[in-house]
Every structure is written in structure tokens, then in C-alpha cells.
C-alpha positions as CSV (number, residue, x, y, z in Angstrom):
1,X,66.7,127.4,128.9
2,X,66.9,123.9,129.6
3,X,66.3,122.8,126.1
4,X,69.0,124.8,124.7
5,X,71.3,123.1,127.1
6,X,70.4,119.6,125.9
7,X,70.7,121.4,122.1
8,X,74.3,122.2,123.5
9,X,74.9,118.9,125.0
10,X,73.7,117.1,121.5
11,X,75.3,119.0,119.7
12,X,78.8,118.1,121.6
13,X,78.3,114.7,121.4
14,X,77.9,114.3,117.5
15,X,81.0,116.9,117.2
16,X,83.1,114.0,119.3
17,X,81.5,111.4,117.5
18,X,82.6,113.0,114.2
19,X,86.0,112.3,115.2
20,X,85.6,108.9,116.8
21,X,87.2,106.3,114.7
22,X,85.9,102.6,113.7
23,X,88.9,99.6,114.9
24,X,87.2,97.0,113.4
25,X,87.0,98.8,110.1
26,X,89.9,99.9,110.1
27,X,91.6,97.1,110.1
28,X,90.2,95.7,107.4
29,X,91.0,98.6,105.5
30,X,94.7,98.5,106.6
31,X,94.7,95.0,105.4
32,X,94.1,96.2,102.2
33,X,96.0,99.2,102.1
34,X,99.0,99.4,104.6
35,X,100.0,95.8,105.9
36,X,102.1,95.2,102.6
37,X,104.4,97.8,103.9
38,X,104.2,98.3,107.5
39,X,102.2,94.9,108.9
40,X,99.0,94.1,109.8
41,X,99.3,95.5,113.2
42,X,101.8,98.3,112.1
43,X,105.2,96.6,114.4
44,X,106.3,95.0,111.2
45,X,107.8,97.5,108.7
46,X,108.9,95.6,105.5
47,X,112.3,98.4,105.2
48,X,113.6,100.3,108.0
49,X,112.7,103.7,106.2
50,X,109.3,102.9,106.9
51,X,107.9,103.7,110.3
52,X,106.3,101.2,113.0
53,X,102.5,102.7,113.5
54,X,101.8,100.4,116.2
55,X,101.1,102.8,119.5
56,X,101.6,106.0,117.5
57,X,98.9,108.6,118.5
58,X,95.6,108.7,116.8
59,X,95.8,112.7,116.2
60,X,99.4,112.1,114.6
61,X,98.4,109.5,112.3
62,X,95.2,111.3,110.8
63,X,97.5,114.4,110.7
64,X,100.4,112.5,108.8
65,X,97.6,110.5,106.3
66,X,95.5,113.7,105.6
67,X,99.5,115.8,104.6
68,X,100.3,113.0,102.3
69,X,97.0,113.1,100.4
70,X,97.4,116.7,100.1
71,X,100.9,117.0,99.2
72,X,102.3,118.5,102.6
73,X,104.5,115.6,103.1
74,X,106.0,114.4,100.0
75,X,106.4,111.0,99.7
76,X,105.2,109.5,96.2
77,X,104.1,105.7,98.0
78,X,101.9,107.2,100.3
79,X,100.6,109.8,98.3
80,X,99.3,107.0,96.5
81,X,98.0,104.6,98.8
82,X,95.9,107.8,100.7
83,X,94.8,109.6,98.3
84,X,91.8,107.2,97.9
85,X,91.3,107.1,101.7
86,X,88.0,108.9,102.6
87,X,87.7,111.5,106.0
88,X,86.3,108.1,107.4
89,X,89.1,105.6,106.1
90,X,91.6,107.5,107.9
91,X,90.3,108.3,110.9
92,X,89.4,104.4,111.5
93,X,92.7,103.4,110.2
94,X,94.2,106.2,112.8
95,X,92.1,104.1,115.4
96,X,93.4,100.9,114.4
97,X,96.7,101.4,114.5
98,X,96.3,103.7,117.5
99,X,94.6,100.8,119.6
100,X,98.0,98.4,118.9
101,X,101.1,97.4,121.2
102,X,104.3,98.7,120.2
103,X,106.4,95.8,119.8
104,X,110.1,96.2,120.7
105,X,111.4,93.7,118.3
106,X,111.9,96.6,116.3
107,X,114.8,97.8,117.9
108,X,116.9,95.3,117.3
109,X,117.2,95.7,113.5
């Protein structure tokens, strides 16, 4: 009994680590994919059709990345820029962006 609870308990803890995204790497992948168009840190959109990611949830974001590269949002840019993103690159971008302050400066376009 007791070693099927610790199966259990393993087995939990690799399911949330699944999900858990990497900061670190992805910022370096949003450096190479998404500051052109919404900043490094996601506050600084380069057109005010594009969003600010900064703050946004982590859920939304991998949500909104995995419908682009699938074709359930239709937006030709980001179709293109995730389609190459891996399960990995988006979660960990999801994280970075995630982990940022909303700046306000935005509001004052």
C-alpha cells in the first residue's frame, strides 16, 4: 500500500513538472522570436494591434500560442513565428512573459 502511494505521489509530481515552464530559456527564445514585435519583456508592442504580454497568464498564453500554430486563431504573423515553437518553447516562453510587470506606459498611447 504504501509504495503505491509514493507511485501516486511520483507520478503527480512529473505530471506538474510537465507543465512547468523554463524563464531563463524562455527568454532567450523570445529574443529570438517575439521581442521584434512585442519587446523583450512583452510591455513594448511595436503597433497598437499587437498586445502587451507582460503579466498575461501563463495558461492564456500557451492556449493562444498552441491556437495559432494550429490554425484556431487566424492570424498569418503568428502562425508563422509559432509554428516552429516546440510543446517546450511555448510553455517556457508562457513562463517568461508570465513572470514580467505590466508596465502602464501602455496606456497612454
Amino acid at each position: 500500500m504504501m509504495m503505491r502511494w509514493i507511485l501516486v505521489l511520483a507520478a503527480m509530481a512529473l505530471a506538474a513538472g510537465a507543465h512547468a515552464g523554463d524563464a531563463a530559456a524562455g527568454k532567450k527564445k523570445a529574443e529570438q522570436v517575439c521581442a521584434a514585435c512585442h519587446g523583450l519583456d512583452g510591455n513594448k508592442p511595436s503597433a497598437p494591434d499587437q498586445p502587451v504580454l507582460a503579466g498575461q497568464y501563463k495558461d492564456y498564453l500557451v492556449r493562444a500560442l498552441t491556437d495559432y500554430k494550429i490554425g484556431r486563431r487566424n492570424n498569418a504573423i503568428m502562425k508563422v513565428f509559432a509554428d516552429p515553437l516546440s510543446k517546450k518553447d511555448v510553455e517556457d516562453v508562457a513562463e517568461w512573459f508570465s513572470t514580467q510587470r505590466t508596465s502602464h506606459l501602455h496606456d497612454q498611447r
